[in-house]
N, C-alpha and C positions, 0 to 999 in steps of 0.2 A: 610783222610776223609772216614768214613763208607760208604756201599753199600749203608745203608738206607738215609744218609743223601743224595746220589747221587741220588738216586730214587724220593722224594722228591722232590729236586729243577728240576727235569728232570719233574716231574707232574705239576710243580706249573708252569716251564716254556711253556708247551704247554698249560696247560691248559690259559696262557696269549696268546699266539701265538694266539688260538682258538678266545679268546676274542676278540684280536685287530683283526683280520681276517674277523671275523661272524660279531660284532656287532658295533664295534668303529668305523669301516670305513663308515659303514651302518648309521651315525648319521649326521644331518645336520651341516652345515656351519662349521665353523672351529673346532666345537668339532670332527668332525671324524678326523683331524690332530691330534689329543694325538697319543702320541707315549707308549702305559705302557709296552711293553715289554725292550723298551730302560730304562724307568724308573727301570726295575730292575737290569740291565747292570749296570748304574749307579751306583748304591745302594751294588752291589756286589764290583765293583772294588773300590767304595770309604769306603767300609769295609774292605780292603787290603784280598778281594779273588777274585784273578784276574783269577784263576783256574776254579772258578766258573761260574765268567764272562763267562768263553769261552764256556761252559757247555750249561751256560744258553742262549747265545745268538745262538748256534748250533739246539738246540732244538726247542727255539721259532722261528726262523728263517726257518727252515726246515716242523715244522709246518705251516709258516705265507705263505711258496713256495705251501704246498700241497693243499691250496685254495684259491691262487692269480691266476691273469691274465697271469702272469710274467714268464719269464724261470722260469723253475725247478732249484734252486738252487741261484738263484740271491740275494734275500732275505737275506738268511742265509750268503751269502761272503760280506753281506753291513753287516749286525749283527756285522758278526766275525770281518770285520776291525773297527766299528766302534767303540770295545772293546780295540782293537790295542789302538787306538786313547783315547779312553776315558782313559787307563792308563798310557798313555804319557804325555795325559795334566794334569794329577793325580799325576804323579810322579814329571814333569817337571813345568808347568806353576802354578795350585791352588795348592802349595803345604804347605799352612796355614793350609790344612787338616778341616777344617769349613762348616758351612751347606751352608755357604753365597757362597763356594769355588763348593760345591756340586751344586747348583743352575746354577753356572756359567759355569763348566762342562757338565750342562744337558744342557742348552742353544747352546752351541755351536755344539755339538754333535747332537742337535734335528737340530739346520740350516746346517750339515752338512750329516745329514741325510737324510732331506730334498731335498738337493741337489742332491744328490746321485742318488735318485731316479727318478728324474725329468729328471736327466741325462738318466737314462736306460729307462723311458718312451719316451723322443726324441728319442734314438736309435731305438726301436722298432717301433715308429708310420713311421720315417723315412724308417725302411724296409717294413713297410706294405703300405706303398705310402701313407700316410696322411704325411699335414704336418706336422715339429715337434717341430713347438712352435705355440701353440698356440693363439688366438686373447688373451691379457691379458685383465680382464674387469675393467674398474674403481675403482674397491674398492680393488684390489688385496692387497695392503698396509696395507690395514687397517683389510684385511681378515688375511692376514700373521700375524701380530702384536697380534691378539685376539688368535690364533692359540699357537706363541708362549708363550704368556699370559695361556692361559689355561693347559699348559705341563708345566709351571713354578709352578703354581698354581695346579697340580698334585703333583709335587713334593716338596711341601712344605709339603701339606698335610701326605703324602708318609713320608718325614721323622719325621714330628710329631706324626704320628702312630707308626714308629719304634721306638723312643723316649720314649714314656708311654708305650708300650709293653716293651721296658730294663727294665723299672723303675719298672713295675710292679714283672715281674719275677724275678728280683731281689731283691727286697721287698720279695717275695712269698720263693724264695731259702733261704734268710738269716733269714726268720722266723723257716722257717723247718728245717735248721742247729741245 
């Protein structure tokens, strides 16, 4: 891989880190649950660049630490394994290699992502003497459900756009052949 292609996906990835950080978490109800930097995690290991992956989830992650709440560093070691994970169940579990497989990939990797997190916020409200689960409210189910709804419904979209971006520059290369 070229310096510039490294350079690149190193801009594209903070500049998502910056996104999810500054603006996605800033939006009401279960749209600030989008995950887009996992969406590009995704995207890269089920294009079989799992090198990238690790790139890209170092960068966004490291970004998403320098203007969270969170240790320094936490972010980026949930990124990095989540890449671990995203190409185990790549290699091992959807390995139809399909968009239906990609879907189900992000799915689990977003509830496990999820998780992740919830886990390091108990930890830390527990050292700061709050408690560390909080009162759950009624709708939680149906907040969680729209949440993963709308990261699925990312990611469709996400690879539709990858989709007619092949088609096109492919078209566009074999005209200019």
């Amino acid at each position: 891989m070229t310096m510039r292609r490294y350079l690149f996906l190193i801009i594209a990835a903070v500049g998502l880190g910056i996104l999810q950080a500054s603006f996605v978490r800033a939006l009401p109800g279960p749209a600030s649950s989008l995950d887009l930097p996992l969406i590009m995690i995704v995207a890269l290991v089920t294009a079989f660049r799992f090198g990238d992956a690790f790139v890209a989830a170092a960068a966004s992650g490291l970004t998403a630490d320098t203007l969270s709440s969170l240790p320094f560093g936490v972010t980026a070691l949930i990124m990095l394994a989540l890449v671990v994970v995203t190409a185990a169940l790549f290699t091992r579990v959807f390995t139809h290699h399909s968009w239906l497989g990609t879907v189900g990939i992000n799915a689990a990797v977003f509830a496990l992502s999820n998780l992740a997190f919830f886990a390091v916020r108990a930890v830390r409200a527990t050292f700061a003497g709050f408690p560390a689960f909080p009162s759950l409210d009624p709708g939680f189910a149906s907040h969680a459900m729209a949440a993963v709804g709308i990261q699925l419904a990312a990611v469709v979209g996400a690879i539709a756009v990858a989709a007619l971006a092949k088609r096109w520059f492919s078209r566009f290369f074999f005209l200019r052949r």
